[in-house]
Backbone as numpy.savetxt, mean C-alpha at the origin, in Angstrom:
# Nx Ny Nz CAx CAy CAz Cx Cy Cz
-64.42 -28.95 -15.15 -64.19 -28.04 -14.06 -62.71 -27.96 -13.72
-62.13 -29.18 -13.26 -60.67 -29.21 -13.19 -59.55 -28.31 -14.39
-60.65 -28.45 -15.66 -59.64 -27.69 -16.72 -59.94 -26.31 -16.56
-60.68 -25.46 -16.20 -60.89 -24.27 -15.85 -60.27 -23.96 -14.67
-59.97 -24.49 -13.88 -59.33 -24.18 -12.37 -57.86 -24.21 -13.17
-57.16 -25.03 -13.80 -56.08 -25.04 -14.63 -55.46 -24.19 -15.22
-56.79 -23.97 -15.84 -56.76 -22.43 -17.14 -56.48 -20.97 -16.07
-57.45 -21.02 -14.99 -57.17 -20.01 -14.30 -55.97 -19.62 -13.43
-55.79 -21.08 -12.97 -54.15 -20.99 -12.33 -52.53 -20.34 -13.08
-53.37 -20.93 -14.30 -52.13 -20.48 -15.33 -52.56 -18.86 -15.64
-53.32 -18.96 -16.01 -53.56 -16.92 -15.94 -53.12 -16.03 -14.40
-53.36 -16.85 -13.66 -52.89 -15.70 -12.45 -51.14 -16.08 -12.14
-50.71 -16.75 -13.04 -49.14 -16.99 -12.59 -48.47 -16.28 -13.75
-49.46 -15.76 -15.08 -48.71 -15.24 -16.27 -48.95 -13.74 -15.49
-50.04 -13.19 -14.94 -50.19 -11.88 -14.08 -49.09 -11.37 -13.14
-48.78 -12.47 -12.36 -47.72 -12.57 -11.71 -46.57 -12.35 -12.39
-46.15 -12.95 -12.92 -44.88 -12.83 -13.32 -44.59 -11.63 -14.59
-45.60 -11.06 -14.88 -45.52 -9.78 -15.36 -46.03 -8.58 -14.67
-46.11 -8.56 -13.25 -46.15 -7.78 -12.31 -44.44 -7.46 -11.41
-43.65 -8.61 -11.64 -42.30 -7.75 -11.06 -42.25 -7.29 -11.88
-40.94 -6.04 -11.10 -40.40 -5.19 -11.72 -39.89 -4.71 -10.12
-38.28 -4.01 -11.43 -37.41 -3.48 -10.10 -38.02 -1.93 -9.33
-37.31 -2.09 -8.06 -37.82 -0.35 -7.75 -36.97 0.16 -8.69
-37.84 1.53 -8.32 -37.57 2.55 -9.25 -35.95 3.45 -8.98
-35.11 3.22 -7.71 -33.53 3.31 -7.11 -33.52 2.38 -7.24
-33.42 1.15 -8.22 -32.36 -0.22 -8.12 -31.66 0.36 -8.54
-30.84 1.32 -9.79 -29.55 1.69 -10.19 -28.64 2.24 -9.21
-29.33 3.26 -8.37 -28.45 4.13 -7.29 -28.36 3.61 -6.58
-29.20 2.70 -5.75 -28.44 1.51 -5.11 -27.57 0.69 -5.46
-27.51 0.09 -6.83 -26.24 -0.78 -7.11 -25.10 -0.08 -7.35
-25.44 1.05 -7.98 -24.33 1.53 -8.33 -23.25 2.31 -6.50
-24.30 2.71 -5.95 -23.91 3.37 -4.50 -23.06 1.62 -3.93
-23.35 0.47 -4.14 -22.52 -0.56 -3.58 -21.22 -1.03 -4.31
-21.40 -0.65 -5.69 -20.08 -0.63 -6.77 -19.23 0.28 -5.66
-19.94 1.91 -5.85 -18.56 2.61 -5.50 -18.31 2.37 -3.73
-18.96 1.68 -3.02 -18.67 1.26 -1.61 -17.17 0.32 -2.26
-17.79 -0.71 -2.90 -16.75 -2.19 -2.92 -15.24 -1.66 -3.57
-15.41 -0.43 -4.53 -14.16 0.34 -5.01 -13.43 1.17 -4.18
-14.31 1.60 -3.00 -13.37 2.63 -1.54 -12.93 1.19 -1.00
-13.71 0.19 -0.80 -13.01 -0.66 0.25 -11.85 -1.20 0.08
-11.70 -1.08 -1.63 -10.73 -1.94 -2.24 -9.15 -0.89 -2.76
-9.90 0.50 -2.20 -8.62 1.26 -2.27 -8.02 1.70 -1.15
-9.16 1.41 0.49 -8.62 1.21 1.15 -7.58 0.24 1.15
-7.81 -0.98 1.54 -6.93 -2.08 1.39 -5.54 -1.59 0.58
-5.90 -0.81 -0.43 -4.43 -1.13 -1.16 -3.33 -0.03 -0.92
-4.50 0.97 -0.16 -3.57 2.04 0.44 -3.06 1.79 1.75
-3.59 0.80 2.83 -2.81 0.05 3.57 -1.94 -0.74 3.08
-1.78 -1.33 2.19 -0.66 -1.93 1.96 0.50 -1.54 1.42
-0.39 -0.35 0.91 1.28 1.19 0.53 1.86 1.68 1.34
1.19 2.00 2.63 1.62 2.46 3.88 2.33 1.13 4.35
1.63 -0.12 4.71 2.93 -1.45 4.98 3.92 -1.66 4.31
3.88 -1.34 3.19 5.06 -1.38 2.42 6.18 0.03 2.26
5.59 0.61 2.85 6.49 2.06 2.96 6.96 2.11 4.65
6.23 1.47 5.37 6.82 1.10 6.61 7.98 0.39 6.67
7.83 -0.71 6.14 8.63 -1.85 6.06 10.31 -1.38 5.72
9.73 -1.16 4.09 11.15 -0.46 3.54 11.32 0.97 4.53
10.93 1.45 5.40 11.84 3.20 5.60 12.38 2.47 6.94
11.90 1.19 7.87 12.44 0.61 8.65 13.86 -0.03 8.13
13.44 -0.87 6.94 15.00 -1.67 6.68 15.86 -0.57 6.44
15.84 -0.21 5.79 16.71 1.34 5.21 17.38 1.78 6.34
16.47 2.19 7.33 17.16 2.93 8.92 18.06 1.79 9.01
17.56 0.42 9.38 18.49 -0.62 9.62 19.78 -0.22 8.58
19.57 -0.35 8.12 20.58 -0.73 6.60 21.34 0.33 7.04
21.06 1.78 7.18 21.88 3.22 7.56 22.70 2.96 8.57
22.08 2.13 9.48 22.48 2.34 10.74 23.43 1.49 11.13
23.13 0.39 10.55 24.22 -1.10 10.48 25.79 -0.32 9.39
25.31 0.39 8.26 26.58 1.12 7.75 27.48 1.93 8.33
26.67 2.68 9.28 27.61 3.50 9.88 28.42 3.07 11.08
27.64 1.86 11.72 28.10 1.11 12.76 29.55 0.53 12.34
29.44 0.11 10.75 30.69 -1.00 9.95 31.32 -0.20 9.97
31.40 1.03 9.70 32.46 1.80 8.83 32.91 3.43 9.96
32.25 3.03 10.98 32.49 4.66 11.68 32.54 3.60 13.19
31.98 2.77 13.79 31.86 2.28 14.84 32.89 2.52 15.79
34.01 1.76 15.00 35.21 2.65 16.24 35.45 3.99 16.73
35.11 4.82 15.58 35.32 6.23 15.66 34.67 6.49 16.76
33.32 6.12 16.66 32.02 6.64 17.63 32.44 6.33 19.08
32.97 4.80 19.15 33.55 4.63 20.39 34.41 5.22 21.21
35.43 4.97 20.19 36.54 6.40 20.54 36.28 7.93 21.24
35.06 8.20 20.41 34.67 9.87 20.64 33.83 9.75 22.07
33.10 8.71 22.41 32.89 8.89 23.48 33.86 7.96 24.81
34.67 7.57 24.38 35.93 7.20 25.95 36.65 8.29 26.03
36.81 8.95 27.21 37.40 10.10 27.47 38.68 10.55 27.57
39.59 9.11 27.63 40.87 8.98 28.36 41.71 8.94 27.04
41.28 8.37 26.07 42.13 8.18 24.88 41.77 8.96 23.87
42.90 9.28 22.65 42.51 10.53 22.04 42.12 9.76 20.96
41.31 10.71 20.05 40.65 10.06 18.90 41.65 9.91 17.73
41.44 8.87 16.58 42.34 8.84 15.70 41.27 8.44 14.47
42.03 9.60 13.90 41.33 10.01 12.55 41.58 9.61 11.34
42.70 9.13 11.44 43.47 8.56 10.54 42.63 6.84 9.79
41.89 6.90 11.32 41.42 5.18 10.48 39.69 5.61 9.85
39.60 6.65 9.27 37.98 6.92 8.86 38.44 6.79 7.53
37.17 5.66 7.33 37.51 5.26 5.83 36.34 6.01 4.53
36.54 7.14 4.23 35.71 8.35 3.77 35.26 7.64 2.47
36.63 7.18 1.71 35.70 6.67 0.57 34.89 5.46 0.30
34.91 4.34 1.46 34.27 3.32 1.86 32.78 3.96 1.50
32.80 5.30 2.67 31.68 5.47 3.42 31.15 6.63 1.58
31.91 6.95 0.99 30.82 7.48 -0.53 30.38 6.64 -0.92
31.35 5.39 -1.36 30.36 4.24 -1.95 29.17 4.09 -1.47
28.94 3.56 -0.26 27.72 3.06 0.44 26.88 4.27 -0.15
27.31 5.76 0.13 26.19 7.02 -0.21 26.18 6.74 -1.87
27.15 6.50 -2.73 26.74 7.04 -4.00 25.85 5.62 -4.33
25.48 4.48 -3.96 24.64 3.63 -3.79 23.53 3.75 -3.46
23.27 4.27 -2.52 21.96 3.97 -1.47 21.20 5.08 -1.96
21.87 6.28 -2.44 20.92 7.77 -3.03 19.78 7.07 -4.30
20.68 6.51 -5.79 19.85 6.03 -6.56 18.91 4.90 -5.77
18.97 4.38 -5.10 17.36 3.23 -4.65 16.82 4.17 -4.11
17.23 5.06 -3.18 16.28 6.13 -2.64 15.38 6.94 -3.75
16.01 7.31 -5.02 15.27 8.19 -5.73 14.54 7.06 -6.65
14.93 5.83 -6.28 14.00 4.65 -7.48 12.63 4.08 -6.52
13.10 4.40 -5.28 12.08 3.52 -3.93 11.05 5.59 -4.14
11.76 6.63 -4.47 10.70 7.50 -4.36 9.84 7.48 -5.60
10.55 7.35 -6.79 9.55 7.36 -7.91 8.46 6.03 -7.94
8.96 5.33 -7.70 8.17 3.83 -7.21 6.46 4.17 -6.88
6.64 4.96 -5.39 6.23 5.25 -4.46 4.94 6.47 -4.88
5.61 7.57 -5.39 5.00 8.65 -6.59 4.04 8.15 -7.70
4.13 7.20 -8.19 3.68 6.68 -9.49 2.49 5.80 -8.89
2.55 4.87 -7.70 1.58 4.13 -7.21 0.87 4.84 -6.47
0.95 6.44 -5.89 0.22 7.40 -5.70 -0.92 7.95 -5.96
0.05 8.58 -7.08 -0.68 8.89 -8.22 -1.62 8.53 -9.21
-1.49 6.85 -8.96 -2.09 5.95 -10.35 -3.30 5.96 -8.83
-3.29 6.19 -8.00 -5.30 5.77 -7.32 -5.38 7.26 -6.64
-4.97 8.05 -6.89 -5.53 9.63 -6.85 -5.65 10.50 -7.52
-5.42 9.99 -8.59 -5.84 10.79 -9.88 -7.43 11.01 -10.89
């Protein structure tokens, strides 16, 4: 008797286990959580293009602004005290190309940079 209760136990667990099976949307569901985990993950990296395009268009202003302070500062002062006349003589023009014929190429290397990591997750 015990070996028949045996025999039968084992038949209703081979039934069983050839009774799963996936639903019939397991693909469009997994696949619908692939392309969730791929937006989340291009969110993220498009925040960090935007933090990183923050960052640098902040230092840059700094950087502009600290240059013109070095190299024009007196001038500026000058132009606004009323009593003394301005002197023109101390503007140092070609100081102030260097800094420009500098700062243009990172600008057009910080834009292609910028273009290319764009492009490479909206395409």
């Amino acid at each position: 008797m015990n070996e028949e209760q045996k025999d039968n136990g084992l038949k209703r667990a081979v039934k069983r286990e050839n009774e799963f099976r996936l639903p019939s949307n397991f693909t469009y569901r997994t696949m619908r959580k692939v392309e969730e985990a791929i937006r989340l993950r291009e969110k993220v990296s498009e925040r960090r293009a935007l933090f990183a395009t923050i960052t640098a268009s902040v230092f840059l202003i700094g950087c502009c602004i600290a240059g013109l302070t070095i190299y024009f500062g007196d001038t500026i002062r000058e132009a606004f005290t009323p009593a003394t006349p301005s002197k023109t003589d101390n503007i140092q023009i070609p100081a102030f190309c260097i800094l420009i014929f500098t700062v243009t190429p990172l600008f057009v290397l910080f834009d292609r940079w910028m273009r290319r990591r764009y492009f490479k997750h909206h395409s």
